[in-house]
N, C-alpha and C positions, 0 to 999 in steps of 0.2 A: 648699703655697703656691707660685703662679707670682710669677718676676720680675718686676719694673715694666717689662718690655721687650715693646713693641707689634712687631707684624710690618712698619710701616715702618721700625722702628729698625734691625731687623734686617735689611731690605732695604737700607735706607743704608749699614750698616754693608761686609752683603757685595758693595757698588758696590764702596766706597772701597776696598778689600781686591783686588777684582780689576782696577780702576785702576791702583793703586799696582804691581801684580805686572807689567799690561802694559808701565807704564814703566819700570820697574825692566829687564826683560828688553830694552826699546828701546835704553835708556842704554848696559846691561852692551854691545848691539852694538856701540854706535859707538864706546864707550870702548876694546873691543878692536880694532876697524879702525883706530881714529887710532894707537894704540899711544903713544911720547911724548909724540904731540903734545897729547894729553888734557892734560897737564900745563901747558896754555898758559890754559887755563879756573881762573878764580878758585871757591873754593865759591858763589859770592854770583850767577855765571853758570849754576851746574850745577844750583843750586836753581832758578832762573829755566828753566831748558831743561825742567827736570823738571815743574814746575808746568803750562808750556808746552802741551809733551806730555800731562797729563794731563787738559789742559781740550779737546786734541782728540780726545781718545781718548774723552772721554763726547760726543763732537759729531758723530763718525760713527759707521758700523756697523763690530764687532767683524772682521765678514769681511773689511771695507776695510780695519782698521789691520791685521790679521795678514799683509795683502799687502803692505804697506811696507816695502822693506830697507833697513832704520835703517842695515843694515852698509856701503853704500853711500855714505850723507851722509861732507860732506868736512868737516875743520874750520873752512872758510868757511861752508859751510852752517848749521853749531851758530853760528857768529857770528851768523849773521843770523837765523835763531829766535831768539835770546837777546834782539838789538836788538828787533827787533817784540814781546816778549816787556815788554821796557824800558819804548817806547812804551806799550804798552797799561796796564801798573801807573801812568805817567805821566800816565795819560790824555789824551795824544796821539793815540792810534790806540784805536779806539773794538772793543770787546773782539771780538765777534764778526768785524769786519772782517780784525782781525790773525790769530785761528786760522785763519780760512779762506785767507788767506794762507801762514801757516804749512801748513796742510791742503796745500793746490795745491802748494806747493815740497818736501814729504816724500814725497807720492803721486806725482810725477814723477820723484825717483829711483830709480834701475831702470826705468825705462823707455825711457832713453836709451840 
């Protein structure tokens, strides 16, 4: 007898499975480049960064986020992901508008 589990489930599943793994890995960067100052971030921010991160991680291609050095972002820069991050659950800044913002400001560092 097969499980009640269809091949989109299981396709969702191993989205959100390797989402979670890219941000997880993005996070781990920045949290070892700020060093301290990671500590200056509330949980209630880092979940917001996280979430952040994973709505642009399904919004471009996998080859574009592996080029991004998360280890380069400063922790003015995780402020202001977080902010736009803010806005957008506030419905202030309208969802797609903010990642792409967020997008343009992550793909630019390293490049300077």
């Amino acid at each position: 007898m097969q499980p009640d589990i269809s091949d989109e489930e299981i396709g969702m599943r191993s989205f959100q499975l390797k989402k979670g793994k890219a941000v997880e890995l993005a996070v781990e960067k920045m949290r070892y480049k700020l060093g301290d100052d990671w500590g200056e971030l509330a949980a209630g921010e880092i979940e917001l960064l996280e979430w952040a991160l994973g709505d642009v991680w399904a919004f471009i291609a996998r080859g574009e986020w592996d080029q991004i050095a998360f280890s380069e972002l400063t922790l003015d820069d995780v402020f202001k992901i977080v902010g736009i991050a803010k806005q957008i659950i506030a419905h202030k800044k309208i969802g797609s508008v903010g990642l792409n913002e967020i997008h343009k400001m992550v793909k630019k560092v390293g490049e300077e």
